[in-house]
Backbone as numpy.savetxt, mean C-alpha at the origin, in Angstrom:
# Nx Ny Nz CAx CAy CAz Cx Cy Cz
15.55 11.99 9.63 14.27 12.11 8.98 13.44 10.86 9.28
12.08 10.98 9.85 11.51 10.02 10.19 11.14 8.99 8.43
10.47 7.79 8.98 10.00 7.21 8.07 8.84 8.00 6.98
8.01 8.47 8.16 7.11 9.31 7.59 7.57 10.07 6.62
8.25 10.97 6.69 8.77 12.06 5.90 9.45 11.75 4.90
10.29 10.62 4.94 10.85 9.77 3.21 9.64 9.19 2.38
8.65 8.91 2.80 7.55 9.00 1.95 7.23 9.77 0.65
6.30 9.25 -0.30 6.48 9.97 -1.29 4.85 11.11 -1.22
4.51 12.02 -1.57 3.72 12.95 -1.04 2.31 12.42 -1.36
2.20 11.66 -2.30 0.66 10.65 -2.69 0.44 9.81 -0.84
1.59 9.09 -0.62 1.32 8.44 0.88 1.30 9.55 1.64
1.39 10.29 2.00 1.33 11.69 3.30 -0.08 11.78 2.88
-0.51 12.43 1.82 -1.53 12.61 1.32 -2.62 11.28 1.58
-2.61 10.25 1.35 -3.77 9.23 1.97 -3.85 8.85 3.59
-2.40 9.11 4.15 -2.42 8.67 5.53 -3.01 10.27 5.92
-2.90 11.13 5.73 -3.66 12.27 6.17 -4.88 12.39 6.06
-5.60 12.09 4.99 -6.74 11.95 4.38 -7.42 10.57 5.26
-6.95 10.00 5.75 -7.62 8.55 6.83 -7.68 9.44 8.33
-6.77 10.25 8.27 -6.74 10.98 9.94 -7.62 11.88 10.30
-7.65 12.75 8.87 -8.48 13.90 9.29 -10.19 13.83 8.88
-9.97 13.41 7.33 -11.61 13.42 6.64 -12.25 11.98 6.86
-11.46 11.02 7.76 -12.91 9.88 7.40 -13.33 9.72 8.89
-14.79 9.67 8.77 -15.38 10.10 9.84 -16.34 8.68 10.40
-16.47 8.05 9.52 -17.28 6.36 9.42 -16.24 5.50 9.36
-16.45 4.42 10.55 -16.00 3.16 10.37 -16.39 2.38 9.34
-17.22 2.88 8.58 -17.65 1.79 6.88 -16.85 2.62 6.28
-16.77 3.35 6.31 -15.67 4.58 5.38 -14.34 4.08 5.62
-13.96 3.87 6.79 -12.77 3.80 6.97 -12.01 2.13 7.18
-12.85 1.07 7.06 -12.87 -0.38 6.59 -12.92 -0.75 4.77
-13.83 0.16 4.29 -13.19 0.44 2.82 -12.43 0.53 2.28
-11.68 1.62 2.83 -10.19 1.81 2.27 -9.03 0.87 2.97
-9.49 0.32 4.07 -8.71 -0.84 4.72 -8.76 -1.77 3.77
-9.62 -2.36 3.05 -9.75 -3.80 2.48 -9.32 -3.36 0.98
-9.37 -1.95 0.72 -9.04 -1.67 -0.73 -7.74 -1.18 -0.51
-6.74 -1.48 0.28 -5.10 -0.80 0.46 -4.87 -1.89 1.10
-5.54 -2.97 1.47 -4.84 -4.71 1.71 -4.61 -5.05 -0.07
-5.99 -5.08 -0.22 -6.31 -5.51 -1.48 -4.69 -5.72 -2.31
-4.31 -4.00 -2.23 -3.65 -3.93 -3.64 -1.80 -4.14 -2.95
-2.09 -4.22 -1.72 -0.88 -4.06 -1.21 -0.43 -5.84 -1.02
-1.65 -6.56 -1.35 -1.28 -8.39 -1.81 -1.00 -8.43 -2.60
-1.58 -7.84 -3.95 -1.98 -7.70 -5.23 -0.11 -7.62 -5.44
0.44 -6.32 -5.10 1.72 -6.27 -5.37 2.67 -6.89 -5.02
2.42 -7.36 -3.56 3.35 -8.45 -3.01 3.31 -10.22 -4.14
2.26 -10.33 -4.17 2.38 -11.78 -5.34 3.43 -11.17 -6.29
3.02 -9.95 -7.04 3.79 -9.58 -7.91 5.34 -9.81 -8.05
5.84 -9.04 -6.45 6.69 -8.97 -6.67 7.38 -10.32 -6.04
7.10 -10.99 -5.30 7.13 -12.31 -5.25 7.54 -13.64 -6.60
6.49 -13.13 -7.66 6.16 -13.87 -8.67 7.87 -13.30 -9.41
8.27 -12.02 -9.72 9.53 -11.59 -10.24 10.70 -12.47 -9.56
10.67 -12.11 -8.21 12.04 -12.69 -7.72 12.10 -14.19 -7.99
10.74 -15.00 -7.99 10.90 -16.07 -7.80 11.54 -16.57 -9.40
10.69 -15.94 -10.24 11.42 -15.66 -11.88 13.09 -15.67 -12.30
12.95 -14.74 -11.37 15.11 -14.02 -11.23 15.70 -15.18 -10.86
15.20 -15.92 -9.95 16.16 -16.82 -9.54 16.39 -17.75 -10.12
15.52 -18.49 -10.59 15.52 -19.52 -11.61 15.56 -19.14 -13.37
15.79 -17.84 -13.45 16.60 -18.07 -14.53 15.71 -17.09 -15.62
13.98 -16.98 -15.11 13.21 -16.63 -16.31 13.08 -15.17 -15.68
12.39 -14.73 -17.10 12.72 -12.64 -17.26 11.04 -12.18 -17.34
């Protein structure tokens, strides 16, 4: 089973939705900077946990 396909159907659903319906490069730099955005957003996050775990705090 490819990577693709272990996906959960919300991601099939946006990577499809970038392939087929966006038709503007402002359209489609939007959702680039708003799926960096949140995809930092979570990395600090989860960054900020492990770094927590290790040293001891919950």
């Amino acid at each position: 089973m490819s990577f693709f396909q272990q996906q959960p159907k919300s991601v099939k659903k946006a990577i499809r939705y970038i392939l087929q319906d966006v038709h503007s490069l402002e359209t489609l730099e939007q959702l680039e900077k708003m799926i960096r955005y949140y995809i930092q957003k979570r990395k600090r996050e989860l960054l900020n946990k492990e770094r927590g775990a290790i040293i001891g705090i919950s």
